[in-house]
C-alpha positions as CSV (number, residue, x, y, z in Angstrom):
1,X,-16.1,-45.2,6.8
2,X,-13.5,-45.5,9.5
3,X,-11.3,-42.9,7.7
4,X,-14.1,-40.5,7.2
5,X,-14.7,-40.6,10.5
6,X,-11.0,-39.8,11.7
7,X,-11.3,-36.4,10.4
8,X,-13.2,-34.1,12.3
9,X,-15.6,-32.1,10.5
10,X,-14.9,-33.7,7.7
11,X,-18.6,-33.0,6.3
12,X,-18.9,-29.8,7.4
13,X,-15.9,-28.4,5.9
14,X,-17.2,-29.7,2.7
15,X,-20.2,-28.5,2.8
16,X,-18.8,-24.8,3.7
17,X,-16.7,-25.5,1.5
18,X,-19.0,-26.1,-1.4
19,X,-21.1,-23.0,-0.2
20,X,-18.6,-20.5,-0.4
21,X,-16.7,-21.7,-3.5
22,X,-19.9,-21.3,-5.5
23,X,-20.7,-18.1,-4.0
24,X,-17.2,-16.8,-4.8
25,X,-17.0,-17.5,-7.9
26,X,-20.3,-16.0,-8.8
27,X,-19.6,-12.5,-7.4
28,X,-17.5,-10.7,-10.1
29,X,-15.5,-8.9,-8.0
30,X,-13.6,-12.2,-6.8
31,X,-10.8,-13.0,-8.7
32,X,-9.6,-17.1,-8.3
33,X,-5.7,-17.3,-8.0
34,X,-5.3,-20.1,-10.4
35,X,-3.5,-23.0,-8.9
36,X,-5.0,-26.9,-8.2
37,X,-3.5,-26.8,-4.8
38,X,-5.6,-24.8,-3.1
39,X,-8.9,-22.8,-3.5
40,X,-7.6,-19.4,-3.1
41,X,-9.5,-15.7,-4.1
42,X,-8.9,-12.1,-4.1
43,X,-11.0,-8.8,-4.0
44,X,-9.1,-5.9,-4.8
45,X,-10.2,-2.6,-3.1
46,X,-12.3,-4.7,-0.3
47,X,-11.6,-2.0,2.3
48,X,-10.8,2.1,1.2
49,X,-7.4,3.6,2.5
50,X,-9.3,5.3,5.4
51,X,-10.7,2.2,6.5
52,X,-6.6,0.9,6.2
53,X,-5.7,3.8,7.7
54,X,-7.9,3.4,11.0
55,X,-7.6,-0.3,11.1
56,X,-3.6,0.2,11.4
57,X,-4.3,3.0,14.4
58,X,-6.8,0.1,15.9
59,X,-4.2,-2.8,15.9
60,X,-1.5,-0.6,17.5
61,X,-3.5,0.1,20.4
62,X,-4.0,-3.7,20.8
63,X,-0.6,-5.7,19.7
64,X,1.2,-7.4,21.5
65,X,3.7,-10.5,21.3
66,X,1.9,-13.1,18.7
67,X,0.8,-16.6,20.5
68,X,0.7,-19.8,18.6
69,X,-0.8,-22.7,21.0
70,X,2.4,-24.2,22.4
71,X,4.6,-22.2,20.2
72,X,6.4,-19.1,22.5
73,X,7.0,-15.9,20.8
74,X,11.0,-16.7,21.8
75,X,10.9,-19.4,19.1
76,X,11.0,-17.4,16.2
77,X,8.6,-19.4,15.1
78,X,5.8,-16.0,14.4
79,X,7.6,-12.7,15.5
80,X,4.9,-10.6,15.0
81,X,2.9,-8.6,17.2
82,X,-0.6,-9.3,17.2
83,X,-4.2,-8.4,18.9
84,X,-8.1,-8.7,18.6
85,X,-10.3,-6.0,17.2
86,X,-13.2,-5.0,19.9
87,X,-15.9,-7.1,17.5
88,X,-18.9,-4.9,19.4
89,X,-16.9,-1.6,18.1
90,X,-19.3,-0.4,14.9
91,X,-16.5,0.1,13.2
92,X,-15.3,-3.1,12.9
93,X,-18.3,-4.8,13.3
94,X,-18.8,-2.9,9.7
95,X,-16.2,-4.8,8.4
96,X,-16.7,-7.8,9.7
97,X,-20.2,-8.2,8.5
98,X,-18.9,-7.2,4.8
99,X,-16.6,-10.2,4.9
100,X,-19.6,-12.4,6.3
101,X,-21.7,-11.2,3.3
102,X,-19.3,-11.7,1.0
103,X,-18.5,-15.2,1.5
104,X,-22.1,-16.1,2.4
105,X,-20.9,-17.3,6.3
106,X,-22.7,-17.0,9.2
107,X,-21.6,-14.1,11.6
108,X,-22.0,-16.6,14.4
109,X,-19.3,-19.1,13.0
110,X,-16.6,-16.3,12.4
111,X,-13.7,-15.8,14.9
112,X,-13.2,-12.1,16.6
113,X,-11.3,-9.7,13.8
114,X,-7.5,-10.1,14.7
115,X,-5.0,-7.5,13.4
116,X,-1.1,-8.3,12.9
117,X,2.1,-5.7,12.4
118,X,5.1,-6.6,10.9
119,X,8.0,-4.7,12.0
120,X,11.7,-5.5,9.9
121,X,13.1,-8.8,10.6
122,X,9.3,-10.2,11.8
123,X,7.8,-12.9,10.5
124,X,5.7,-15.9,10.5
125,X,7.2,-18.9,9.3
126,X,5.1,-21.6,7.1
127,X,2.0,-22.8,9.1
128,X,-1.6,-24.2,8.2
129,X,-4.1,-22.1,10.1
130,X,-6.5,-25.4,10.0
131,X,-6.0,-27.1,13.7
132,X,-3.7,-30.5,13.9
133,X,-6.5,-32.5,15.5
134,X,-3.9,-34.8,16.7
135,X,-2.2,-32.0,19.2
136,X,-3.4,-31.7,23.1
137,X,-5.1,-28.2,22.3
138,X,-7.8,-29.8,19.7
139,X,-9.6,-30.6,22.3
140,X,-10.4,-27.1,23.5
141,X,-10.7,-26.0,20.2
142,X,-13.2,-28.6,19.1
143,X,-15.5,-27.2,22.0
144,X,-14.8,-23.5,20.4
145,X,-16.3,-23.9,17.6
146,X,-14.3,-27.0,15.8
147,X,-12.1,-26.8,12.8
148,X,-11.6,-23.7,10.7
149,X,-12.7,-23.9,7.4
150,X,-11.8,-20.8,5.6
151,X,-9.7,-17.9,6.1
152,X,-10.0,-14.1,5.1
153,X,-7.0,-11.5,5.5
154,X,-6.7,-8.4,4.3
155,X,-3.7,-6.4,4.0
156,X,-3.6,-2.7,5.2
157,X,-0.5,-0.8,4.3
158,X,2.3,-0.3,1.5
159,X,5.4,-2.7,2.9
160,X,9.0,-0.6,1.7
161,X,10.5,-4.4,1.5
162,X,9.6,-8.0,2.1
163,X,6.3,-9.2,4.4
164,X,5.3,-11.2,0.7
165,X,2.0,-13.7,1.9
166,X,4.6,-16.7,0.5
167,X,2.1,-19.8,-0.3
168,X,4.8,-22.3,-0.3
169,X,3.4,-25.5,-1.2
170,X,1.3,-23.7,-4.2
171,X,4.9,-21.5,-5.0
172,X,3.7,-18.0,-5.2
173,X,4.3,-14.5,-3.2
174,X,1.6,-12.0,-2.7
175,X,3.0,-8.6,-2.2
176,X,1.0,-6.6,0.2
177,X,-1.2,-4.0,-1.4
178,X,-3.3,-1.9,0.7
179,X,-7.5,-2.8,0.8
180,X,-6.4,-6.4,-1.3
181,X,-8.8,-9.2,1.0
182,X,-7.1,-12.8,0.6
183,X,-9.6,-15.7,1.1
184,X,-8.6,-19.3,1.4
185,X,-10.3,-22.9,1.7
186,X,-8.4,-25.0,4.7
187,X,-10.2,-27.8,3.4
188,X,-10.1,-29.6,0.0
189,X,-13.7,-30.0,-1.6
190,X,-13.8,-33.5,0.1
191,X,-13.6,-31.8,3.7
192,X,-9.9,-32.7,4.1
193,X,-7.9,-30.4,5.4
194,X,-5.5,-29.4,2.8
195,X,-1.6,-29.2,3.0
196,X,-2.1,-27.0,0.1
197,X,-2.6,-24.2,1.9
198,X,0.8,-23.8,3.8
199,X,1.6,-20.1,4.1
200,X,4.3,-18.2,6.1
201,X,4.7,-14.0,6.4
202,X,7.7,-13.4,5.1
203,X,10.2,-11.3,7.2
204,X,9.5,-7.3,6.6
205,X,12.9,-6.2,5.6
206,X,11.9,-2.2,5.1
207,X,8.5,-0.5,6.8
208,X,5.9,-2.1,8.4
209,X,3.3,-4.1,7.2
210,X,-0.2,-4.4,9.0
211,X,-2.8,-6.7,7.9
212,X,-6.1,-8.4,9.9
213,X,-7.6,-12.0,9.6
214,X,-10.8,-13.2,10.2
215,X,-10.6,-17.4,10.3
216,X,-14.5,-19.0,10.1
217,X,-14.8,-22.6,12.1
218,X,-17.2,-25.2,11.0
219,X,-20.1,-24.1,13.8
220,X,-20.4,-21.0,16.4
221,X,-17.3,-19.6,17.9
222,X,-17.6,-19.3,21.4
């Protein structure tokens, strides 16, 4: 009991978890990644090359140098260049109530669309995008809606080399292909939050690579 209760939302997580995982696999369009590190799914064509297209226009309008809690963009540690989608623009409220729908989350508990470029030599090295409950900015984070439970990221161009979504702990590269949606469970099916899912953005060597990511928490995200 004392263990269980060391992990924040631990229950939560697994019962999003459980929600979404049958929800997923039921919808024929999903393909599972096969792996028994991490729960991990893929809808190809999620978004049409004109929605790409404008999404790309959107996050240039908006980036600027990626943040990571403590982490300073002179680090190295994520190079990108990075911004939030106005979530009251009908555009993107369109998408982001497709993603909802999809995974069978409620709006509420979904964070504001962001949107990432990747210029050459960018990157974001391997991180979990769960929260380290143990670090001094949990505790604002636990009033924002708690723990994330699943991610969704979409990628929105052709990259000419590199930018590969590199799951390092499951040992695959996912090449970017335009209007591909990624979806991920932070948690294991226990509510855990699962080392599995370690990812890092690969430097860009050639082009550009744009992609946005909607992360879901475990209640409303205020």
């Amino acid at each position: 009991m004392a263990k269980t209760e060391m992990i924040p939302d631990k229950d939560a997580l697994a019962r999003v978890g459980e929600a979404v995982r049958a929800r997923l696999k039921s919808d024929p369009q999903v393909y599972q990644i096969e792996t028994d590190k991490a729960e991990l799914f893929a809808v190809g064509d999620f978004l049409s090359a004109a929605e790409c297209e404008r999404l790309c226009l959107m996050i240039d309008l908006v980036a600027k140098p990626s943040t990571l809690h403590e982490e300073d963009y002179s680090t190295g540690f994520r190079t990108s260049y990075s911004g939030d989608l106005d979530p009251l623009d009908p555009f993107v409220m369109g998408i982001s109530r497709r993603i909802d729908d999809l995974m069978g989350m409620n709006p509420a508990c979904g964070e504001a669309i962001q949107g990432q470029r990747y210029l050459p030599g960018q990157q974001f090295k391997p991180h979990n995008d769960w929260f380290y409950t143990t670090e001094k900015y949990w505790e604002l984070e636990r009033k924002r809606g708690g723990q994330r439970s699943w991610t969704a990221m979409a990628f929105l161009n052709e990259v000419e080399e590199g930018g590969e979504t590199h799951f390092t702990e499951v040992g695959i590269k996912i090449e970017p292909k335009p209007g591909v949606l990624l979806l991920w469970n932070n948690a294991l099916p226990d509510g855990t939050p699962n080392e599995g899912t370690m990812h890092a953005g690969t430097p860009v060597i050639k082009g550009s690579k744009y992609v946005i990511t909607k992360w879901f928490r475990t209640r409303k995200w205020t």
